[in-house]
C-alpha positions as CSV (number, residue, x, y, z in Angstrom):
1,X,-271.7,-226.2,-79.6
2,X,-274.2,-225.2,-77.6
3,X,-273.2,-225.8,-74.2
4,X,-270.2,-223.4,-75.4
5,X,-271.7,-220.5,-76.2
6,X,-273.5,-220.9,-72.6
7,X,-270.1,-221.3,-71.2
8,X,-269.1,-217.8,-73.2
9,X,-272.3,-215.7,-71.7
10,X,-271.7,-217.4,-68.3
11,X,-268.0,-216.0,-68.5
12,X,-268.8,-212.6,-69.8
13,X,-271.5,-211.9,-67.1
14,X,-269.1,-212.8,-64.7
15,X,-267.2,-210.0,-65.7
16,X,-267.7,-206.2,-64.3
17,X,-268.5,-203.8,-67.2
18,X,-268.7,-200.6,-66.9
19,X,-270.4,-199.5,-69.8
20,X,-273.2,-197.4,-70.7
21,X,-275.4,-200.0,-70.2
22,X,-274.4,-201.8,-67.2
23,X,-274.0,-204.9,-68.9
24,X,-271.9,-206.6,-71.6
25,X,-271.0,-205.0,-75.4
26,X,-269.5,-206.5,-78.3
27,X,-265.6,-206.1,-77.9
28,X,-262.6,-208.0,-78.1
29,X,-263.3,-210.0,-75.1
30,X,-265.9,-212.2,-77.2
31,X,-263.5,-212.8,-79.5
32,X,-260.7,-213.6,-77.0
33,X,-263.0,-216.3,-75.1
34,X,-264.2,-217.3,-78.7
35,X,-261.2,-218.1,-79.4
36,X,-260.1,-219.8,-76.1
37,X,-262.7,-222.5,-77.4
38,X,-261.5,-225.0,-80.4
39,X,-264.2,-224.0,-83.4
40,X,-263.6,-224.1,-87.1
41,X,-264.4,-220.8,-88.4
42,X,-267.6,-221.0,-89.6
43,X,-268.8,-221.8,-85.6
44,X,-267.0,-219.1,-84.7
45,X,-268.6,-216.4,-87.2
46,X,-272.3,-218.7,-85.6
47,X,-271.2,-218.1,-82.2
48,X,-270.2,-214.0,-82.5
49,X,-273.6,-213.5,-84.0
50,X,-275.4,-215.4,-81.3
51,X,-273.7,-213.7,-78.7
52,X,-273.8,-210.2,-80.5
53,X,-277.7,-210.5,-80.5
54,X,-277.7,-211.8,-77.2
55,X,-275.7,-208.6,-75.7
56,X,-277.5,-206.3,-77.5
57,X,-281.0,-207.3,-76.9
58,X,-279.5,-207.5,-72.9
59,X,-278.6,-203.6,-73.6
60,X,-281.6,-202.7,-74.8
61,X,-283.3,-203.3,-71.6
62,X,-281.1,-202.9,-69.2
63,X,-280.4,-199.3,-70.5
64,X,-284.0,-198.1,-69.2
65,X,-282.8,-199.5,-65.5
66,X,-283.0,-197.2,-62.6
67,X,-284.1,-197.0,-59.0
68,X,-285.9,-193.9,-57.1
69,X,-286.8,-193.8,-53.3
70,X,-289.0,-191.5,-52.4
71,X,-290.7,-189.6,-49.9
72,X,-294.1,-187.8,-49.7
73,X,-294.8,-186.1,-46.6
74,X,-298.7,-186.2,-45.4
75,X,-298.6,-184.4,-42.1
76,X,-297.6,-184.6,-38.8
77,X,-298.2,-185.5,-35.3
78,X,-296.9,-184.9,-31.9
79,X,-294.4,-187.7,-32.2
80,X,-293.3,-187.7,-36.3
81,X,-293.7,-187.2,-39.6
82,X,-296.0,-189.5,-41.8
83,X,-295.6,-190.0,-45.2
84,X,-295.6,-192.7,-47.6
85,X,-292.6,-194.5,-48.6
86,X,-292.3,-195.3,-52.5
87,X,-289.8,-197.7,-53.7
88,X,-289.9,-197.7,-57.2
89,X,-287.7,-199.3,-60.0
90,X,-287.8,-198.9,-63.6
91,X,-287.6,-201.5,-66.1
92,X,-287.8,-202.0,-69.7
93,X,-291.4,-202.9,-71.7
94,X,-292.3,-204.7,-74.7
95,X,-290.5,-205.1,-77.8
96,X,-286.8,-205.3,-76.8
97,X,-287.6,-203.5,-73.8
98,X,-288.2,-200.0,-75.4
99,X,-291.1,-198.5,-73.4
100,X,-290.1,-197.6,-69.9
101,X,-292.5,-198.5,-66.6
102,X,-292.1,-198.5,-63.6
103,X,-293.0,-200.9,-60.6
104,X,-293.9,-198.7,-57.6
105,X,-294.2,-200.1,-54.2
106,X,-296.3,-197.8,-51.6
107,X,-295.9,-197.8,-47.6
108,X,-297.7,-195.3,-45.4
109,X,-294.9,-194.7,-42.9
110,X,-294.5,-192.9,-39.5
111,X,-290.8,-190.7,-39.7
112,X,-289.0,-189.9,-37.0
113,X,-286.5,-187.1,-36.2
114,X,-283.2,-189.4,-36.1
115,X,-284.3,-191.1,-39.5
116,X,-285.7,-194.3,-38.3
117,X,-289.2,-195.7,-39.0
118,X,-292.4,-197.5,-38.7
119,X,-295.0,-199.2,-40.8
120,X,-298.5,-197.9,-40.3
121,X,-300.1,-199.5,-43.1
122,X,-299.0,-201.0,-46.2
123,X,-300.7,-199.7,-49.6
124,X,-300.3,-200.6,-52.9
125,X,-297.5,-202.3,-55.1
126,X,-297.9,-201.2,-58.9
127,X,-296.2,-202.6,-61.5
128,X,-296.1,-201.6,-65.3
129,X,-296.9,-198.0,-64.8
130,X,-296.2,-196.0,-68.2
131,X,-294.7,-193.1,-67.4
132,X,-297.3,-190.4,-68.2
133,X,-299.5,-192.4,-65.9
134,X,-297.1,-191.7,-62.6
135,X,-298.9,-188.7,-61.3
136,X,-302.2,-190.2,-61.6
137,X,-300.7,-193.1,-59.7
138,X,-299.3,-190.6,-57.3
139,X,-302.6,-188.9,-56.6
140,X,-304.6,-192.3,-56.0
141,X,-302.4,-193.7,-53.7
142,X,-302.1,-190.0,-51.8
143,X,-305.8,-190.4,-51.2
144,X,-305.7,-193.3,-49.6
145,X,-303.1,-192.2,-47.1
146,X,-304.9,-188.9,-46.2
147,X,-308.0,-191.3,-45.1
148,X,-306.2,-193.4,-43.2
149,X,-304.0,-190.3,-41.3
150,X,-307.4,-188.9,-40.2
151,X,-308.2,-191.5,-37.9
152,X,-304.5,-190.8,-36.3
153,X,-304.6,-188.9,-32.9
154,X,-303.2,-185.9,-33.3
155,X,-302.6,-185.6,-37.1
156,X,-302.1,-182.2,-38.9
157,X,-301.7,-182.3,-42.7
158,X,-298.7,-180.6,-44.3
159,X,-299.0,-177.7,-47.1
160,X,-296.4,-177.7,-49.7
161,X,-294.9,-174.4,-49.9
162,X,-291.8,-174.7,-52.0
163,X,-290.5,-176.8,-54.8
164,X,-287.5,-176.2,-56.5
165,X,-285.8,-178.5,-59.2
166,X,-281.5,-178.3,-59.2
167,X,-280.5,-180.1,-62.0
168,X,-278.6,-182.0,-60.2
169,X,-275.7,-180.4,-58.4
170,X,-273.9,-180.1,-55.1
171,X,-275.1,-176.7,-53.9
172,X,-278.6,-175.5,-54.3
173,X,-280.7,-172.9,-53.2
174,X,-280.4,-173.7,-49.3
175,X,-278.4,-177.2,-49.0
176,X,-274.8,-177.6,-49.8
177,X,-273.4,-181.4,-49.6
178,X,-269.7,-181.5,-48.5
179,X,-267.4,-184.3,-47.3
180,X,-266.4,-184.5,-43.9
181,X,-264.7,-187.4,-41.6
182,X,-265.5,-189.5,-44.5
183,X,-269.2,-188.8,-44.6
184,X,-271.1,-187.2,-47.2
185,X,-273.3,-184.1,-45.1
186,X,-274.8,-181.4,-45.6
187,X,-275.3,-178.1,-44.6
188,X,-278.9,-175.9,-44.5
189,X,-279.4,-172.4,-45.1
190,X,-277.0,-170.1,-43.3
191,X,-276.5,-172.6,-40.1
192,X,-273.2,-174.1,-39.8
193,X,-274.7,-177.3,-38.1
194,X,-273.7,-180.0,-40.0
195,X,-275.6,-183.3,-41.0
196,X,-274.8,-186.7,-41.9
197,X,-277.0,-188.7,-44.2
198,X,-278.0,-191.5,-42.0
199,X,-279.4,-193.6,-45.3
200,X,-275.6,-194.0,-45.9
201,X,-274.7,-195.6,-43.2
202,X,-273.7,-199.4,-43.1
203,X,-276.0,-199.5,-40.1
204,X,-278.9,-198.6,-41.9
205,X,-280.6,-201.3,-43.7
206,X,-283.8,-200.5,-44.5
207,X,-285.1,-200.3,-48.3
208,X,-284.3,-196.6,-48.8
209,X,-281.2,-195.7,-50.6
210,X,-280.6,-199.6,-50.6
211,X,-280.2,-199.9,-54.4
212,X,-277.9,-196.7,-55.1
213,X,-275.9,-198.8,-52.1
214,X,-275.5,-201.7,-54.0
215,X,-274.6,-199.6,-57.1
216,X,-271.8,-198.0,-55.0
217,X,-270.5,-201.2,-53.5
218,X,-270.6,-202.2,-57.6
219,X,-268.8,-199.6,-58.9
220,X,-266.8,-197.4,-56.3
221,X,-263.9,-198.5,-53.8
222,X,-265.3,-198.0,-50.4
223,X,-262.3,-198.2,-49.3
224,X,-261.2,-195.3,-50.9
225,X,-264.5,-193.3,-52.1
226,X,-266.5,-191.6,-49.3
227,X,-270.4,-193.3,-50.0
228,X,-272.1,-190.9,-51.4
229,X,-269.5,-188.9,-53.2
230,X,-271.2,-189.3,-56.3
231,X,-274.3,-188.0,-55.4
232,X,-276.1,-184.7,-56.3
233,X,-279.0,-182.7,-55.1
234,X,-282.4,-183.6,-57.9
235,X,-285.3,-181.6,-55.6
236,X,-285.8,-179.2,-52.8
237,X,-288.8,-179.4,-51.4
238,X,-290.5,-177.8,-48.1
239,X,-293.7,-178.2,-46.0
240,X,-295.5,-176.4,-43.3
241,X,-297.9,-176.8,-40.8
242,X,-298.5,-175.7,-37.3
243,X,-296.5,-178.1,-35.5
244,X,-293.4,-177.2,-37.5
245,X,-291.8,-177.4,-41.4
246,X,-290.0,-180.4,-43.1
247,X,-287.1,-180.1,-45.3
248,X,-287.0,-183.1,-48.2
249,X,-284.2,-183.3,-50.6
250,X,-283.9,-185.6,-53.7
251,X,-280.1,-186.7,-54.3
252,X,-279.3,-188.3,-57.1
253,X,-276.8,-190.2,-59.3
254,X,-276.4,-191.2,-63.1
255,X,-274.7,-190.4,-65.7
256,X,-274.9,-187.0,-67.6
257,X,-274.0,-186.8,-71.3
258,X,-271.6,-184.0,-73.3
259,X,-273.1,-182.2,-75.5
260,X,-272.0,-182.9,-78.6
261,X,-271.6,-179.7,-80.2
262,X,-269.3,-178.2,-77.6
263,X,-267.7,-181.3,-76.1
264,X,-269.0,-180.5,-72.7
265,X,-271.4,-180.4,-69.9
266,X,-274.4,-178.4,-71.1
267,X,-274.5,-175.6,-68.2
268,X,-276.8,-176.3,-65.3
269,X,-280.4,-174.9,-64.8
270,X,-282.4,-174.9,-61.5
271,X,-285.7,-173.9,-61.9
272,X,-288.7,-173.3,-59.4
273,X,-291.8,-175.1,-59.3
274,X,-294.3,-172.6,-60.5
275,X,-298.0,-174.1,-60.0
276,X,-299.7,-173.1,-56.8
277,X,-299.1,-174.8,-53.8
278,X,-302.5,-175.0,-51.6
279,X,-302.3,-178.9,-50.7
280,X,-300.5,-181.7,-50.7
281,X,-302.0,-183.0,-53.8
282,X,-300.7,-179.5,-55.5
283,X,-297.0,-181.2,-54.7
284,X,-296.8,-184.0,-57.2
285,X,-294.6,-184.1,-60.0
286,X,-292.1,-186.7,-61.8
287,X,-288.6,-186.4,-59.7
288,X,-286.0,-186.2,-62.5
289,X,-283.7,-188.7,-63.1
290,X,-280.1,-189.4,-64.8
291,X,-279.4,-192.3,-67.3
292,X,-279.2,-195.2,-65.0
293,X,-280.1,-193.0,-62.2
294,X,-280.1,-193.7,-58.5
295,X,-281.8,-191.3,-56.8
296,X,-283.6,-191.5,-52.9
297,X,-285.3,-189.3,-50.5
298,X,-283.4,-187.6,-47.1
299,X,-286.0,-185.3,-44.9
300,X,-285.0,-182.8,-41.9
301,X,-287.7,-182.4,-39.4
302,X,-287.7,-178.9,-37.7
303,X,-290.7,-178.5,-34.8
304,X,-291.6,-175.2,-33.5
């Protein structure tokens, strides 16, 4: 019996779900491969409880899943930006997976104007990180890069000077994301030059934006779907310095639940960031996130 209920998981995973929870839920699909099997009734009623235990202890952590790919910019030198590069996932913690953390992994990273980049030292990887430990974690590894920046030739730090939170739409405050040619880009301020998001691009295959890839490839029709049509801006953020000011926007996907009292989208509400922005350290916060969210960094570097 029991090499047939393997044979049941095996064949349910195999199939795409597009649930809540990314993975398998108790439905008539169990019962139809239960019953492509030949057991008496009482192994049946055994099997569907296995398997409904199974699936929902599966659900319970895969439903605290989600990727973010972020950016914090340091300062600058004649050539680039450096920042460090966070790729972080989060994951389900202890008893059936209840208590979200996060694994975060932390590269100090030299960016350059046409997107692509270069290691210049590789920091920490953090795993298990509870989430009202994240801006602590933030701060240490923020440290570290600063130290190592000030032996670079020519390096400036950046100051933060605006943060603004969107709640997650396609227009905000000075970037508007449009399709075009089959491209997702987007537009800044009141210029009508129009970017591309490189990250999106089947050429680019480094880690950032890598796992809402996948998740598009999983879900969406490329053939049909524009990458990126899904996504939405999270964060605006801008920093200054003498050399120039950098523009670093947080897009984002996930799924957004209907309130249940009207039946529909709760109404959207951007908000600024209101602490004082004096350093770079003055610039950390939690970027928000969607259930199941996929979410990464894109930067525009303008020079003087």
């Amino acid at each position: 019996m029991f090499p047939q209920i393997t044979y049941l998981i095996i064949k349910a995973f195999k199939t795409k779900d597009k649930t809540n929870c990314h993975f398998i839920t108790i439905d008539n699909r169990l019962h139809k491969a239960i019953n492509e099997i030949n057991l008496t009734s009482m192994y049946k009623r055994l099997t569907l409880c296995i398997l409904a235990y199974f699936c929902i202890s599966i659900q319970l952590f895969g439903c605290l899943m989600a990727n973010q790919d972020r950016i914090i910019p340091i300062g600058t030198n004649e050539s680039c930006m450096i920042g460090i590069e966070i790729i972080s996932q989060r994951k389900g913690s202890g008893e059936f997976g209840k208590i979200p953390v996060w694994d975060y992994t932390f590269t100090l990273k030299g960016f350059n104007e046409d997107h692509s980049d270069y290691i210049i030292h590789k920091l920490n990887k953090v795993k298990d990180i509870q989430e009202n430990d994240i801006e602590k974690t933030l701060q240490k590894e923020i440290t570290k890069a600063i130290k190592i920046c000030s032996t670079i030739s020519g390096f400036e730090q950046l100051i933060p000077k605006q943060i603004q939170f969107c709640d997650f739409q396609k227009a905000c405050s000075s970037i508007q994301l449009f399709e075009a040619d089959g491209r997702l880009n987007f537009k800044e301020g009141s210029n009508d030059l129009v970017h591309s998001i490189s990250y999106l691009d089947s050429s680019y295959t480094d880690e950032i934006a890598s796992a809402y890839k996948e998740y598009f490839d999983f879900y969406f029709d490329s053939s049909r779907n524009v990458v990126g049509i899904d996504l939405k801006i999270s964060s605006i953020r801008i920093y200054e310095n003498s050399q120039g000011s950098i523009l670093v926007f947080h897009l984002a996907t996930g799924q957004e639940f209907l309130d249940p009292e009207t039946g529909e989208y709760p109404e959207k509400s951007p908000y600024s960031y209101d602490f004082p922005l004096q350093n770079i350290n003055d610039g950390i916060f939690q970027e928000p996130i969607l259930h199941h969210g996929k979410g990464f960094d894109y930067y525009l570097l303008k020079k003087v």
